[in-house]
N, C-alpha and C positions, 0 to 999 in steps of 0.2 A: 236802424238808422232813423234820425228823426227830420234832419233837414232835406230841402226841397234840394234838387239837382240844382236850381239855380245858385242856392246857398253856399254848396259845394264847388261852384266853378267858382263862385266870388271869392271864397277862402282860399281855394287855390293860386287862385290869380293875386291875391293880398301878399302871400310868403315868395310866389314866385318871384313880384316885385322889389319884396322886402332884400330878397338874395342877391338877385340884377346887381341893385343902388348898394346894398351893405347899409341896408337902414331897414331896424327892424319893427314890428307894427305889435299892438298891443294885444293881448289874450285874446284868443280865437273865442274860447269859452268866455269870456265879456261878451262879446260883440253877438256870440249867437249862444244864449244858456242852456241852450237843446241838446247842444252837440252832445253826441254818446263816441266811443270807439270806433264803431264801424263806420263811423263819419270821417272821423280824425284817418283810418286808411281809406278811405275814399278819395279824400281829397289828396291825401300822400300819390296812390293810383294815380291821379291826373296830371301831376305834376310828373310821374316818370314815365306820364305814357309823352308828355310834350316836350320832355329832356328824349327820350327816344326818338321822336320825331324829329327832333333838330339834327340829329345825327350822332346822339350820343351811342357807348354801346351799357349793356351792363355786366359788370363783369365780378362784381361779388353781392356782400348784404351783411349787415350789421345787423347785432343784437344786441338790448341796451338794456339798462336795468337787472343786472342783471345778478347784482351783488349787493349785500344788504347795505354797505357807506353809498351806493349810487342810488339806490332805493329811499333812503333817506333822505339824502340829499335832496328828492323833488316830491319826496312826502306819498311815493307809489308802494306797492305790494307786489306787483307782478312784470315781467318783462314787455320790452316792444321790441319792436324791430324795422329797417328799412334798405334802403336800396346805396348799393356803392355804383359808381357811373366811371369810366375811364377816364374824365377829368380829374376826378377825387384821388386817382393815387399817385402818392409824389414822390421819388426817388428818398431813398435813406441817403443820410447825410444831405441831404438838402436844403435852400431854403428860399422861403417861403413870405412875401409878404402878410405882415399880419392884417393890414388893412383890406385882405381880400375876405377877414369873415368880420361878422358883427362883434361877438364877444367870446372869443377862441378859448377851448380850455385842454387839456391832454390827459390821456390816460393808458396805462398800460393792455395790452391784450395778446390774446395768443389769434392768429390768423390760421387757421384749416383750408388748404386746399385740394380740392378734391379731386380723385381720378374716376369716378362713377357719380353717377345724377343718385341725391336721394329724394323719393316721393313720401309724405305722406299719406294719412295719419300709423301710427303704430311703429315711424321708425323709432327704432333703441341707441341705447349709448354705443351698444357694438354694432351696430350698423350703422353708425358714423364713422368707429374706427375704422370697420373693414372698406369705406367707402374713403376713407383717407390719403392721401400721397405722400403728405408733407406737413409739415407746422412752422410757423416762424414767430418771435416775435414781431410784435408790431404797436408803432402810435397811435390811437386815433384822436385825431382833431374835433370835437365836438365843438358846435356850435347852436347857439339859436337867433332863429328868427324872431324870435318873441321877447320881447322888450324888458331888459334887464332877470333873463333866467327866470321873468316869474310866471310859472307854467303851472299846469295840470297833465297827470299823461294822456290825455286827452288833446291837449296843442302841442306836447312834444309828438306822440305820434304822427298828425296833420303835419306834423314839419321834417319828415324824414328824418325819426328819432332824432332827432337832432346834430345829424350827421353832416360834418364839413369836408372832412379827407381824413385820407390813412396811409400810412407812411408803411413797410413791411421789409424786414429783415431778411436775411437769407433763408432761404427755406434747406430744414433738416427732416429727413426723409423720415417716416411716420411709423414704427412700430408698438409692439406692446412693450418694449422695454422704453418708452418717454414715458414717464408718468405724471403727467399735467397738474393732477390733482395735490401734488406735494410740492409744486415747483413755487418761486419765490420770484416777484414780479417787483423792482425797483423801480421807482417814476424819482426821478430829479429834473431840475431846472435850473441850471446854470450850476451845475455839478453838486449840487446840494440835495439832500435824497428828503423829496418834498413828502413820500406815501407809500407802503408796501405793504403785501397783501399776500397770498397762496390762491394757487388754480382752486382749492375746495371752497374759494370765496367765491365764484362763477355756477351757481343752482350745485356743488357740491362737485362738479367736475366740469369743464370746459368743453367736453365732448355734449355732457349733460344738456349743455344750451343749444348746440347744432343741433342736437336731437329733436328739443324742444321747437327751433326756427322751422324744420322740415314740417314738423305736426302742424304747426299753427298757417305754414302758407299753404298747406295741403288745401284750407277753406279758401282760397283765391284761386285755386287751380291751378298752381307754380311749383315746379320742381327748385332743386337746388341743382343746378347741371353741373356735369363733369367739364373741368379746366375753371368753374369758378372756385369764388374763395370765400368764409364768414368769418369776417370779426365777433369772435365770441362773446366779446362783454370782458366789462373793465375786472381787473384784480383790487383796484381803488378807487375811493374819491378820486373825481377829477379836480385839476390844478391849472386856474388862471395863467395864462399868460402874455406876453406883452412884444413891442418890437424890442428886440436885442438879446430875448430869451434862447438859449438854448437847450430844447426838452430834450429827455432822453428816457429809453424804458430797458432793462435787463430781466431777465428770463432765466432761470441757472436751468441748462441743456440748453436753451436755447439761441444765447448771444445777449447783443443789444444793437438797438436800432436809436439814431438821432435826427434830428431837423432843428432847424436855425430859424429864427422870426424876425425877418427883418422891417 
């Protein structure tokens, strides 16, 4: 970490605000050139230790980057990840003002919910699965606080991956006969199939990324607990959208899930 604590409360308190109002503020990395990673979860830290405080709860966690079209997309190499809060999840079939994010985007994903806590470091792909209950598909809403999308993973980190909500399907109960890794992820937008992808687009399997999420919070001291849930990371680019859109994402095992932007 290279910023002072002071730095870190102001960065936080910039995005906080930025969320509040749905106005968002220019590169963290402009404003402070120092910032490294550890900074960028730092101030993420503050912001859900004061969404906790308010009375939030947290009930799952997102992993972003985690496919080579979303990797691209913001010009990164490696995954982040961040925190889902019980505000953030919005019934399927839903909908959803769009003026409640800055500049909203969708993408398909598989949801894990777990029936046992995994701890890092050295969990595996099959100690996600055996720690499994269920799968669904699922939307998530991405969003940034950072001023038209132009980021580094460095301010997307500092902004709760850039995590707005997540919409989540019916959950179908979890064994070794779902095979995630072959399964075929449709994202449309007003019934129009905007992006599709395969689970071996998610670090080669979607289990692969929980796995990865358990290792990497092991260094924060954070389990993944049992009855929460991880959005794995997209099967696709994400896709703009707008009020009057209707997004939608299908999962072949899985179903589909939709939400309306009004």
């Amino acid at each position: 970490m290279t910023l002072t604590r002071t730095e870190i409360e102001e960065a936080a308190e910039a995005l906080a605000t930025a969320a509040d109002n749905v106005t968002p503020v220019d590169q963290l990395t402009t404003r402070y050139p120092g910032i490294d990673i550890g900074d960028g979860y730092a101030i993420q830290q503050v912001n859900l230790r004061r969404r906790l405080a308010g009375g939030r709860v947290l009930v799952g966690h997102k992993i972003g980057l985690t496919s080579e079209p979303m990797q691209a997309l913001l010009g990164v190499d490696e995954p982040d990840f961040g925190y889902i809060l019980d505000d953030m999840v919005l019934a399927a079939g839903a909908s959803v003002a769009a003026e409640r994010f800055c500049a909203p985007r969708v993408e398909p994903e598989v949801a894990f919910l777990l029936r046992s806590a995994l701890r890092g470091p050295n969990v595996t792909v099959e100690d996600v699965r055996a720690a499994t209950e269920a799968v669904a598909v699922s939307l998530e809403i991405v969003d940034s606080r950072i001023r038209d999308w132009k980021l580094t993973l460095r301010d997307t980190v500092a902004d709760n991956a850039s995590s707005g909500a997540a919409v989540i399907g019916e959950w179908i109960p979890f064994d070794h006969n779902v095979d995630l890794q072959t399964s075929r992820a449709s994202l449309s937008v007003n019934g129009i199939e905007v992006a599709a992808g395969l689970g071996a687009a998610v670090l080669g399997d979607p289990a692969a990324a929980v796995a990865w999420l358990a290792n990497a919070l092991s260094a924060f001291g954070t389990d993944i607990e049992a009855g929460q849930f991880v959005m794995s990371g997209s099967f696709t680019a994400a896709s703009f959208v707008q009020p009057g859109d209707i997004a939608s994402a299908t999962i072949t095992g899985l179903g589909d899930v939709s939400l309306t932007f009004t």
